[in-house]
MOPAC internal coordinates of N, CA, C and O (Angstrom, degrees):
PM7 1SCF
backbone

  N    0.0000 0     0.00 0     0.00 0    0    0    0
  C    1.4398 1     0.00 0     0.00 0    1    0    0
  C    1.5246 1   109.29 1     0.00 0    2    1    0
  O    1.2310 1   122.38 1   -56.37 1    3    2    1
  N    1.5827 1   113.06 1   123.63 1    3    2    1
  C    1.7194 1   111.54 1  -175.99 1    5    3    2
  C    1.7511 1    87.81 1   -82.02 1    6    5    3
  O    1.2310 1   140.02 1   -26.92 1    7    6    5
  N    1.3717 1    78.78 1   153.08 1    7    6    5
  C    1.4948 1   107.03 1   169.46 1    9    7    6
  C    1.8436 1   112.24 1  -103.70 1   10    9    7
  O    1.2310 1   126.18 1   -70.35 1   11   10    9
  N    1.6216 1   105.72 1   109.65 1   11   10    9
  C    1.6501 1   102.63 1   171.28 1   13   11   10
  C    1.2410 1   118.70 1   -48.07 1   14   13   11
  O    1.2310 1   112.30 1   -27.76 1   15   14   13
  N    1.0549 1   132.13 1   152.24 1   15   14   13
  C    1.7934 1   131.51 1   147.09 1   17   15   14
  C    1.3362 1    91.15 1   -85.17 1   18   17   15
  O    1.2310 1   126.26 1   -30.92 1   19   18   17
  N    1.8102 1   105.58 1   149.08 1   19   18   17
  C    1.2483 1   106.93 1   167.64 1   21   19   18
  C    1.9708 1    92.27 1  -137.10 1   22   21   19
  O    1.2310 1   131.79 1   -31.89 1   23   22   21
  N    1.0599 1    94.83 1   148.11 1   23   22   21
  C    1.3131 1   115.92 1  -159.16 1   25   23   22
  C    1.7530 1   113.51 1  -112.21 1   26   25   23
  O    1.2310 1   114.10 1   -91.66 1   27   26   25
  N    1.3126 1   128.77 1    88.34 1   27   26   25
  C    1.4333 1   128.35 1  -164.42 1   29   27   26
  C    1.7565 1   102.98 1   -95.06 1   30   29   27
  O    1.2310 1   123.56 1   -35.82 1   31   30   29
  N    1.0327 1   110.78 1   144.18 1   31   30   29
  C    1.7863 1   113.56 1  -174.13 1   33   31   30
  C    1.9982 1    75.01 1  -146.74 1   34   33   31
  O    1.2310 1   141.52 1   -31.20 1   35   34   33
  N    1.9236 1    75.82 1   148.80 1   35   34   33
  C    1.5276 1   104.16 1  -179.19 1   37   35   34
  C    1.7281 1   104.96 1  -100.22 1   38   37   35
  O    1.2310 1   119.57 1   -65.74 1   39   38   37
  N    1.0765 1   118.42 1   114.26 1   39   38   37
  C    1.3610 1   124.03 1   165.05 1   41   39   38
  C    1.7813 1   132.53 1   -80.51 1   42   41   39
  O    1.2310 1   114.35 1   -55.28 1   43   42   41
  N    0.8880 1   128.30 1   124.72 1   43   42   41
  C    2.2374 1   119.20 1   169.42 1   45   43   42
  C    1.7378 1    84.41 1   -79.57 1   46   45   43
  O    1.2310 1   144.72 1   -31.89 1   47   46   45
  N    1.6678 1    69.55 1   148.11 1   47   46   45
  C    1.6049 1    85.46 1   175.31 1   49   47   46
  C    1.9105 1   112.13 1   -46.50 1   50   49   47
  O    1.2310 1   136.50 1   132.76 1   51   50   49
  N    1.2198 1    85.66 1   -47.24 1   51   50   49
  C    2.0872 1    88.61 1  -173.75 1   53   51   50
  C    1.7149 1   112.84 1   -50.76 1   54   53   51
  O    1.2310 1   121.33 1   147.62 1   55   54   53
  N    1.5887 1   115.05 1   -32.38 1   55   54   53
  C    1.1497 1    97.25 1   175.37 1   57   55   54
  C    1.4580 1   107.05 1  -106.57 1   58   57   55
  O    1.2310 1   113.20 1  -154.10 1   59   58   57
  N    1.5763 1   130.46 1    25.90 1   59   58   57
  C    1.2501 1   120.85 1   146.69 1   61   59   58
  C    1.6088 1   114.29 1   -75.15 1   62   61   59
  O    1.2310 1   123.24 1   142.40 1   63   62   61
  N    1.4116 1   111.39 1   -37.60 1   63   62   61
  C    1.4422 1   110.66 1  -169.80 1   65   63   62
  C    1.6659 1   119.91 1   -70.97 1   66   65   63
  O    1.2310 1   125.53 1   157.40 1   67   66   65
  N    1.5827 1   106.99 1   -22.60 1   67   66   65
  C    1.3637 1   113.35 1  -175.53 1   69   67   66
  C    1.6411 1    99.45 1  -105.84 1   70   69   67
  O    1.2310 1   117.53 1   178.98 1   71   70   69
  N    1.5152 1   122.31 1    -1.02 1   71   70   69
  C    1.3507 1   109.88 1   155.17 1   73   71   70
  C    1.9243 1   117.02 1   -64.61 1   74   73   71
  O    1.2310 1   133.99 1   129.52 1   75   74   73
  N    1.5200 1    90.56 1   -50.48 1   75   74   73
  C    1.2415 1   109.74 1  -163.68 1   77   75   74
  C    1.6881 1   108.60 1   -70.63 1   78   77   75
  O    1.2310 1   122.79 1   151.83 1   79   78   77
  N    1.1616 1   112.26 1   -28.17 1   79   78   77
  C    1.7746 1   125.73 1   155.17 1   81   79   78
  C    1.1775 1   109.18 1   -40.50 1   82   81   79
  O    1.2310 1   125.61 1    90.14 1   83   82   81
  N    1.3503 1   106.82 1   -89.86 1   83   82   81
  C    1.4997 1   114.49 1   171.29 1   85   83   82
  C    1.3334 1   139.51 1   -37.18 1   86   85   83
  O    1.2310 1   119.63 1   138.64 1   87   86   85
  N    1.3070 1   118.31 1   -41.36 1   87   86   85
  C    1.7123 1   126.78 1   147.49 1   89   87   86
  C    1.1130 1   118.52 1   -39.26 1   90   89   87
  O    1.2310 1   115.87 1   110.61 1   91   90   89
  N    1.5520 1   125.45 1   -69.39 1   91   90   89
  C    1.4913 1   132.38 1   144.55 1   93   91   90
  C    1.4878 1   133.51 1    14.68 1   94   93   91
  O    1.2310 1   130.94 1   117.69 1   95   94   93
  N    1.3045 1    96.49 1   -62.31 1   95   94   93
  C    1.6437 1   119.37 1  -160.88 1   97   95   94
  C    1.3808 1    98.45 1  -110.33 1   98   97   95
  O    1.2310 1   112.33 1   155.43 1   99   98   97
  N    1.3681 1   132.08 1   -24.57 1   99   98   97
  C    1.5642 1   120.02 1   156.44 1  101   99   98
  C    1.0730 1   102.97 1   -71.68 1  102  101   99
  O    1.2310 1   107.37 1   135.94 1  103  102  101
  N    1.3721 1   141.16 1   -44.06 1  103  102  101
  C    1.8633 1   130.64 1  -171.61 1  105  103  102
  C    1.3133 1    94.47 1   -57.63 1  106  105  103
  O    1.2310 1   120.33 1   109.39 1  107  106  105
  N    1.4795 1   116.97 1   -70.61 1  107  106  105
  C    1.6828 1   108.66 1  -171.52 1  109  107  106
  C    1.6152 1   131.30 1   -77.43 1  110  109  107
  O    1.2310 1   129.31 1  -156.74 1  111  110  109
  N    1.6218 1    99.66 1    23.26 1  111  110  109
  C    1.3528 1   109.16 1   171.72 1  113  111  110
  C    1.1988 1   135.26 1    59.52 1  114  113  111
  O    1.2310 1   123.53 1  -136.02 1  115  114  113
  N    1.6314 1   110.83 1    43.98 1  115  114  113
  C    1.4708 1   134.53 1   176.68 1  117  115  114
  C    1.3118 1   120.06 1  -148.25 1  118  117  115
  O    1.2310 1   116.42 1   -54.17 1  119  118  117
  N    1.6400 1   124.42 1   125.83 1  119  118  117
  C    1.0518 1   102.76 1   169.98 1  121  119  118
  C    1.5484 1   122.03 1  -105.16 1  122  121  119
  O    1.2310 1   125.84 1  -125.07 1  123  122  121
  N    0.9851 1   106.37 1    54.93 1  123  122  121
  C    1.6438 1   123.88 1   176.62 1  125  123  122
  C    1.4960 1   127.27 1   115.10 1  126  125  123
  O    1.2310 1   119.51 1    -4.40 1  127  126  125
  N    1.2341 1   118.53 1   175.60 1  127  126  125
  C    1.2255 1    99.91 1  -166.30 1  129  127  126
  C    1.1560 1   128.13 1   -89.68 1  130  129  127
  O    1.2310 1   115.44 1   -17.63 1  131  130  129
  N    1.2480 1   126.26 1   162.37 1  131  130  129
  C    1.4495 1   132.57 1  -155.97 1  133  131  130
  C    1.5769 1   122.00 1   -48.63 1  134  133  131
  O    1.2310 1   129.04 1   127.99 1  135  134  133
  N    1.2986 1   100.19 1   -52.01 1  135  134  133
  C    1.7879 1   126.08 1   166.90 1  137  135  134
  C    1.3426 1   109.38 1   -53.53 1  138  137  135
  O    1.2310 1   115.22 1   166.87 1  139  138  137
  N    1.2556 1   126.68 1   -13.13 1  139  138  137
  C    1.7833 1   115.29 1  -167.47 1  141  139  138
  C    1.7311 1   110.20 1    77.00 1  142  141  139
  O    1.2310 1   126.75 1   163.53 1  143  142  141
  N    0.6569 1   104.62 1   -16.47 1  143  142  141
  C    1.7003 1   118.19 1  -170.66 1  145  143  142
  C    2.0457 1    91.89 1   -66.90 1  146  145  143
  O    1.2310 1   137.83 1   -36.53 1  147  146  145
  N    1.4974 1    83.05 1   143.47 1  147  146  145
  C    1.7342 1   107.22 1  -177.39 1  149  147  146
  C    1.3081 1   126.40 1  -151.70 1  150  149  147
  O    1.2310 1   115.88 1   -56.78 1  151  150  149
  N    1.3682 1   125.43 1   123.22 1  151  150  149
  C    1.5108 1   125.12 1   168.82 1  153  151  150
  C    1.8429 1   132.96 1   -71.42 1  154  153  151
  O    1.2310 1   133.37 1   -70.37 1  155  154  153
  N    1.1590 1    91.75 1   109.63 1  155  154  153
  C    1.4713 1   114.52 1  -163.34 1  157  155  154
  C    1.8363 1    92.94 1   -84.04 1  158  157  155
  O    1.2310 1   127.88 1   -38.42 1  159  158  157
  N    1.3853 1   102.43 1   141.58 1  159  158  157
  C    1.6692 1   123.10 1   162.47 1  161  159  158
  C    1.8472 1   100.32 1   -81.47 1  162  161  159
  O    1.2310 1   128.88 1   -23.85 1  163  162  161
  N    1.0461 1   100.50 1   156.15 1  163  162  161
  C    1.7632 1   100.33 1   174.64 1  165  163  162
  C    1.6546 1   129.83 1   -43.30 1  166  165  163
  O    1.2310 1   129.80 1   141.43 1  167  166  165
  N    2.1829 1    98.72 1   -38.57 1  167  166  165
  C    1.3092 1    88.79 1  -174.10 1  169  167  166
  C    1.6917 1   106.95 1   -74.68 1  170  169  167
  O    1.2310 1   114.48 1   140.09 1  171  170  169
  N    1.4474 1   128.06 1   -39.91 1  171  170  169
  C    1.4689 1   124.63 1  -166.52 1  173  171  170
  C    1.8319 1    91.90 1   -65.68 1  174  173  171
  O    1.2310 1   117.16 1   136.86 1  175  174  173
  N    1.1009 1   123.02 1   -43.14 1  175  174  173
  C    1.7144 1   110.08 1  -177.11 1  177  175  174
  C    1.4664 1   110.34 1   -39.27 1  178  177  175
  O    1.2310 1   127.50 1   133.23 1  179  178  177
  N    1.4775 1   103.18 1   -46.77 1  179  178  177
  C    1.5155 1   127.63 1  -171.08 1  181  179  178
  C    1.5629 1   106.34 1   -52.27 1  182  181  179
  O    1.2310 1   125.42 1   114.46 1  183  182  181
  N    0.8372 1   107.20 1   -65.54 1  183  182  181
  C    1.7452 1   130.88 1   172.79 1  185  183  182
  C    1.1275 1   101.33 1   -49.83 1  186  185  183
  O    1.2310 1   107.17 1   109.20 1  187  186  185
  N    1.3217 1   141.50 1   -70.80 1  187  186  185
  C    1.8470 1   139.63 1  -170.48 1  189  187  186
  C    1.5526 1   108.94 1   -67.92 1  190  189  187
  O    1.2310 1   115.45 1   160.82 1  191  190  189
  N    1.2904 1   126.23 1   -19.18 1  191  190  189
  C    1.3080 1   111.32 1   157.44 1  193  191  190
  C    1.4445 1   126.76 1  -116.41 1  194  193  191
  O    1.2310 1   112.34 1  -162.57 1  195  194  193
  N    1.2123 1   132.06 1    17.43 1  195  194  193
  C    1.1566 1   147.56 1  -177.17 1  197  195  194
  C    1.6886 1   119.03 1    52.03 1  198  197  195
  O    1.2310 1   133.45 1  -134.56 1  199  198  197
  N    1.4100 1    91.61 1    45.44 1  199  198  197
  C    1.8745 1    99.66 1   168.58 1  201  199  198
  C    1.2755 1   103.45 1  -110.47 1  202  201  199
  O    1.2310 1   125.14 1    -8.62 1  203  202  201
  N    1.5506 1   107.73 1   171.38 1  203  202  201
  C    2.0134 1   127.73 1   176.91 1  205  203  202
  C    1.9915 1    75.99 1   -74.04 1  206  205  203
  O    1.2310 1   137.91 1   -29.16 1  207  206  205
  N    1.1166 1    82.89 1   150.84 1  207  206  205
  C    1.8961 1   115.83 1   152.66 1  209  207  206
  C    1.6238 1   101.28 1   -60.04 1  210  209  207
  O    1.2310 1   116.31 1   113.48 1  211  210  209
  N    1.1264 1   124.62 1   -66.52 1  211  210  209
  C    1.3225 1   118.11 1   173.87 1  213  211  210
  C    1.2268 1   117.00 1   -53.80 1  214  213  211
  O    1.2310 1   105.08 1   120.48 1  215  214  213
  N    0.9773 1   145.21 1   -59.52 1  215  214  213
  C    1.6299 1   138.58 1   157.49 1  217  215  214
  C    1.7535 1   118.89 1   -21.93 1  218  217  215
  O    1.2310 1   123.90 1   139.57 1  219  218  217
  N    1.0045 1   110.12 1   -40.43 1  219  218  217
  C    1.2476 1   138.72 1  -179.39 1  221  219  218
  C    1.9738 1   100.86 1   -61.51 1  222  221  219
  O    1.2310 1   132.72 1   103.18 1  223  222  221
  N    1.3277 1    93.04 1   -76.82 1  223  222  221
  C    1.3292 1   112.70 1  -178.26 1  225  223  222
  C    1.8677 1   111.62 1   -48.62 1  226  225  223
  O    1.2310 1   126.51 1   143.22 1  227  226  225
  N    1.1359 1   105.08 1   -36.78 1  227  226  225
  C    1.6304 1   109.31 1   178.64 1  229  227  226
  C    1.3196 1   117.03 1  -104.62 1  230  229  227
  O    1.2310 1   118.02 1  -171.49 1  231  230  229
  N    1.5841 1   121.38 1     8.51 1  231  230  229
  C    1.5218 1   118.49 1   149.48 1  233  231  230
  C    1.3752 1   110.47 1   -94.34 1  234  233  231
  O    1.2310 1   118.10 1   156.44 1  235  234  233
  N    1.3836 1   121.23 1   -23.56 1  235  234  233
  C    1.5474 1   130.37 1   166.72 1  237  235  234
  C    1.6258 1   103.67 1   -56.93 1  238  237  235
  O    1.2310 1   116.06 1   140.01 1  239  238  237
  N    0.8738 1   125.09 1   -39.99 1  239  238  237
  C    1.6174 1   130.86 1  -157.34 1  241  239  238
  C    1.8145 1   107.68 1  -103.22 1  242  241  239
  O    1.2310 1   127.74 1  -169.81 1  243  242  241
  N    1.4180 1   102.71 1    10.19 1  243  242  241
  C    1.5551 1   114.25 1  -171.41 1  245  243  242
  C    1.7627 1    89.24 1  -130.82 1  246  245  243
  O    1.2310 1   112.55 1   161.85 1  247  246  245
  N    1.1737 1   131.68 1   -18.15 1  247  246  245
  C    1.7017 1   135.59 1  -152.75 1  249  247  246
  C    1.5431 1   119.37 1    43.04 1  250  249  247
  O    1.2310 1   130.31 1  -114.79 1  251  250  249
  N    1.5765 1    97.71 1    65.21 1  251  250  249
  C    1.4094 1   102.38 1  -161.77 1  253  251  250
  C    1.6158 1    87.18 1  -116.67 1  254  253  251
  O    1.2310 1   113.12 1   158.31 1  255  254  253
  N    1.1658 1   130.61 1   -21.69 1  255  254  253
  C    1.0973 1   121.70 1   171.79 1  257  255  254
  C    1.5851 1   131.66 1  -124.11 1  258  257  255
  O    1.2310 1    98.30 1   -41.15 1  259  258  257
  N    1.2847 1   156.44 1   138.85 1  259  258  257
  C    1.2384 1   155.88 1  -128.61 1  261  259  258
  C    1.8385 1    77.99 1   -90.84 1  262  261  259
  O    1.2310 1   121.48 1   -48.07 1  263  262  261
  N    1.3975 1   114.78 1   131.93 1  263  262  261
  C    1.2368 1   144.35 1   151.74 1  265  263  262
  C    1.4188 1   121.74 1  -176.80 1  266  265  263
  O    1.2310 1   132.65 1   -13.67 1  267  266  265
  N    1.8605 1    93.17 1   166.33 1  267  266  265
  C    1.3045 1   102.12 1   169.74 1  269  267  266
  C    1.3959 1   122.30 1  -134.88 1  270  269  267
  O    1.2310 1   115.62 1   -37.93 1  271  270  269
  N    1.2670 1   125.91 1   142.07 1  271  270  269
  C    0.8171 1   138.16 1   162.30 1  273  271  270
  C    1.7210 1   139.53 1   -55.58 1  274  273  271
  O    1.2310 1   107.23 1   -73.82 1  275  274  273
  N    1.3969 1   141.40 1   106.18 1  275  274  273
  C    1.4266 1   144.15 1  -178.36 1  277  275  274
  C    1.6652 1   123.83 1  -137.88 1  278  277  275
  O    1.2310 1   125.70 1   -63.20 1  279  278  277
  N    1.2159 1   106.66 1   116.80 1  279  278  277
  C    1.4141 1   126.60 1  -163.55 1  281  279  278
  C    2.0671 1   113.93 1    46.33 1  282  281  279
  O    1.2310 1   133.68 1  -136.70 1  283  282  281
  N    1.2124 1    91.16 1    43.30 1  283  282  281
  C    1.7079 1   104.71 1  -177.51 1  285  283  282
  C    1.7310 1   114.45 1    90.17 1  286  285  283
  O    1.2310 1   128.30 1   153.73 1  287  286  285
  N    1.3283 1   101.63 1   -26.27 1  287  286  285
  C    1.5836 1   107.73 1   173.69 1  289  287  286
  C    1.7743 1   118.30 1   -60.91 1  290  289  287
  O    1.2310 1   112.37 1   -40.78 1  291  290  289
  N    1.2974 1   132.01 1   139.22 1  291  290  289
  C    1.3904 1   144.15 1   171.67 1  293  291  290
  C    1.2684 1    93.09 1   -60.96 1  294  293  291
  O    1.2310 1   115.37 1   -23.19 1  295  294  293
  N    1.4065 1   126.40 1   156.81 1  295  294  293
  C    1.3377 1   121.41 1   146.18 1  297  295  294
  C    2.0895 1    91.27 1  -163.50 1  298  297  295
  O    1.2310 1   133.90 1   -35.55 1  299  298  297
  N    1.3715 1    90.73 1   144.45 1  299  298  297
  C    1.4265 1   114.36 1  -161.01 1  301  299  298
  C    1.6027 1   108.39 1  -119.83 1  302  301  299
  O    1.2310 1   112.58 1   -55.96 1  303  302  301
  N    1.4988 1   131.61 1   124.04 1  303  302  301
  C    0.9192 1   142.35 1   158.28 1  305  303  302
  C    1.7334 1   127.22 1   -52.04 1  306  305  303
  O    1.2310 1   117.50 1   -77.27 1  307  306  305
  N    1.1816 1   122.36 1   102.73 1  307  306  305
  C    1.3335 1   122.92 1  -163.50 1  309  307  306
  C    1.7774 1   109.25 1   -55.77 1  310  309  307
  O    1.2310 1   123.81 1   133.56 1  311  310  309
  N    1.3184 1   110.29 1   -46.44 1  311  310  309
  C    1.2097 1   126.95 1  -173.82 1  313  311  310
  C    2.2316 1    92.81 1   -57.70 1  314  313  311
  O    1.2310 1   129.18 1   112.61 1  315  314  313
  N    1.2481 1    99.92 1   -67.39 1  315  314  313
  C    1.4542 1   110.68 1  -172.63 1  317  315  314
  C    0.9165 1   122.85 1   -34.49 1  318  317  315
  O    1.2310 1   122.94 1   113.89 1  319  318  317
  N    1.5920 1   111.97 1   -66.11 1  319  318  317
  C    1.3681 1   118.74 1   147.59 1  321  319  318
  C    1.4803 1   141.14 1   -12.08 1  322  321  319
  O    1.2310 1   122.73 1   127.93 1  323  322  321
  N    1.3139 1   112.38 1   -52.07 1  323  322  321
  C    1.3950 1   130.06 1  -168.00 1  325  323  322
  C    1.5365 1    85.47 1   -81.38 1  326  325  323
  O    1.2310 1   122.37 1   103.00 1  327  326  325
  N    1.2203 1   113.06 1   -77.00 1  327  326  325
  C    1.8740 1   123.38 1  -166.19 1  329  327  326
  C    1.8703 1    91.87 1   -39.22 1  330  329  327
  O    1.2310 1   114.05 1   134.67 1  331  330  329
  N    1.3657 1   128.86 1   -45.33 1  331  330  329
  C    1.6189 1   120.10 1  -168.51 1  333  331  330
  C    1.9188 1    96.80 1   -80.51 1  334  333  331
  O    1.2310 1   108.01 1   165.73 1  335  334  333
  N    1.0889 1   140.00 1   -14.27 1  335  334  333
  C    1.3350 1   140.10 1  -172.06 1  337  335  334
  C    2.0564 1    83.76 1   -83.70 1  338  337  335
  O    1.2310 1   123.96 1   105.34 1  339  338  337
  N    1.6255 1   110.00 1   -74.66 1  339  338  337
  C    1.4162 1    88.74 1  -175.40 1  341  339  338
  C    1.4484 1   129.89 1   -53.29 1  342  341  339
  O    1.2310 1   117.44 1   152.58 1  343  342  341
  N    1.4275 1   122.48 1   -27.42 1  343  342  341
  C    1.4603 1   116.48 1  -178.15 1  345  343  342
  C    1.2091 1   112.57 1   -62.49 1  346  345  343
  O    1.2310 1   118.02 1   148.51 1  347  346  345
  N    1.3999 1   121.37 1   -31.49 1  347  346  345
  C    1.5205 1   130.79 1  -171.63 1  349  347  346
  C    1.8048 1   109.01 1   -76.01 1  350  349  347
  O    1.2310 1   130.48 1   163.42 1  351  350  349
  N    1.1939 1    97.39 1   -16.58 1  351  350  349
  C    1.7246 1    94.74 1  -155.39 1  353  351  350
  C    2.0201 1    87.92 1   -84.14 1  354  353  351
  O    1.2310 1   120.21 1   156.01 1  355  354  353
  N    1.0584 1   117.21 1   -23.99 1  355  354  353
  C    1.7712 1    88.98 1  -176.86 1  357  355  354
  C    1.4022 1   103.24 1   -98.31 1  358  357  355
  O    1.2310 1   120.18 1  -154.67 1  359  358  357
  N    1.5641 1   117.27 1    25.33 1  359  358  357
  C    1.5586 1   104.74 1  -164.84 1  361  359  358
  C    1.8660 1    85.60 1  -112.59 1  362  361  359
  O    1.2310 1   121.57 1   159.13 1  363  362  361
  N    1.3403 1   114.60 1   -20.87 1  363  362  361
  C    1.5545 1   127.96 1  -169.55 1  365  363  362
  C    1.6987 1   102.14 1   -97.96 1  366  365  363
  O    1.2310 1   126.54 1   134.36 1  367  366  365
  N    1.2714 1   105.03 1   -45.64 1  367  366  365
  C    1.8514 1   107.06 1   151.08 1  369  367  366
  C    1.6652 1   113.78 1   -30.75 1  370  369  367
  O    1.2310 1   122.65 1   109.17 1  371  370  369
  N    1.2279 1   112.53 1   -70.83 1  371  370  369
  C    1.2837 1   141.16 1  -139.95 1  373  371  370
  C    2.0551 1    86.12 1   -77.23 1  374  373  371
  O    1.2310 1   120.60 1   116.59 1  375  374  373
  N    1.3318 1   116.46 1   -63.41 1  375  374  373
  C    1.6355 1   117.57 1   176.15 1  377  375  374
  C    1.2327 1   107.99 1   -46.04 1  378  377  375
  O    1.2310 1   118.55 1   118.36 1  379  378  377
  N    1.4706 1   120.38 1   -61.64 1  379  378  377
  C    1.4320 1   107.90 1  -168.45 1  381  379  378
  C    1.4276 1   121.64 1   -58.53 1  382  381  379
  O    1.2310 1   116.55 1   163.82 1  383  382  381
  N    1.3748 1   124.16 1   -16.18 1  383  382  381
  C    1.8112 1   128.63 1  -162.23 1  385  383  382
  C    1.6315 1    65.28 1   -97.49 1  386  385  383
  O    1.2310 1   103.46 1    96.07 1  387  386  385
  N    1.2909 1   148.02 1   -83.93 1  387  386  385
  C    1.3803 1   140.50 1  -140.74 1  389  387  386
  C    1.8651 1   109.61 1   -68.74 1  390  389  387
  O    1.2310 1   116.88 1  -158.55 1  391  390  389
  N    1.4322 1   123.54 1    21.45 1  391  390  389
  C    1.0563 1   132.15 1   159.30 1  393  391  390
  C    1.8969 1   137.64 1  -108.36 1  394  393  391
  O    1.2310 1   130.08 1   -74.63 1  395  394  393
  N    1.1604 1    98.16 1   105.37 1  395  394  393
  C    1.7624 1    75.08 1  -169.10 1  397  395  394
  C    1.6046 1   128.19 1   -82.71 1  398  397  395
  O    1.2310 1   131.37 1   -42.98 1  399  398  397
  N    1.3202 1    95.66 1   137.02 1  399  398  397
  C    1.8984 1   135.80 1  -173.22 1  401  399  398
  C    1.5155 1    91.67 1   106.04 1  402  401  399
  O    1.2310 1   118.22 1  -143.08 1  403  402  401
  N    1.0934 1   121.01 1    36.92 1  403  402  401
  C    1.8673 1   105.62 1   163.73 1  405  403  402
  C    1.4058 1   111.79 1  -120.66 1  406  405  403
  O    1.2310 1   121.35 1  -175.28 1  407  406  405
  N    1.4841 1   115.03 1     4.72 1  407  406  405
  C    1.5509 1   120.21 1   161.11 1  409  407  406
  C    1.6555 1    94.38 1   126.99 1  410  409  407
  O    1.2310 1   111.54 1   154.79 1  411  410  409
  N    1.2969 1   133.54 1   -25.21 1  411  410  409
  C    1.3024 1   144.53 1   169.67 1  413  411  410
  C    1.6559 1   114.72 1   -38.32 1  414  413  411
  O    1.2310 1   112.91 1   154.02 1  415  414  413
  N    1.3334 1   130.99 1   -25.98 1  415  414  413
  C    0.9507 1   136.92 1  -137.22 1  417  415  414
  C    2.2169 1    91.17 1  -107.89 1  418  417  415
  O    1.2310 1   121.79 1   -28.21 1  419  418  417
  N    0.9540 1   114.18 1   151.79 1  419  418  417
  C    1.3678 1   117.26 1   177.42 1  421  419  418
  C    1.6124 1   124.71 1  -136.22 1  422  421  419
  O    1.2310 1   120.10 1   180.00 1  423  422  421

């Protein structure tokens, strides 16, 4: 009688969930969606637009930024994200020139 090897590897939750994603979407024969568009956990949101996680967490908790919520977890639209980073950027442009000593001043 052969004896199997069995082989145990330690997973973080993040790369259990994007193993198990990815398995997913090869069984049902996609590898994502059509748009390029992707659901981000707080820290990679964090990372693609260059805010704290906490920052994150308290514009989520104000509805200042496009998310959703699932089983208590954040989860952030990659596409959304990006489109709310440009809308914001000429409105944060626009404060700092209309503040004086922030370069606004002539």
């Amino acid at each position: 009688m052969d004896k199997e090897k069995i082989l145990f590897t330690v997973l973080s939750h993040d790369e259990l969930s994007m193993l198990m994603e990815t398995s997913v979407r090869r069984a049902i024969g996609t590898d994502g969606p059509a748009d390029g568009d992707a659901l981000l956990n707080t820290r990679q949101a964090a990372a693609l637009i260059c805010y704290k996680e906490s920052t994150l967490y308290g514009l989520a908790k104000q509805n200042q930024i496009p998310h959703s919520k699932t089983r208590g977890k954040l989860l952030f639209s990659r596409n959304a994200l990006l489109e709310w980073v440009k809308a914001k950027a000429p409105e944060t442009n626009n404060q700092s020139l209309n503040k004086p000593g922030k370069g606004g001043e002539i």
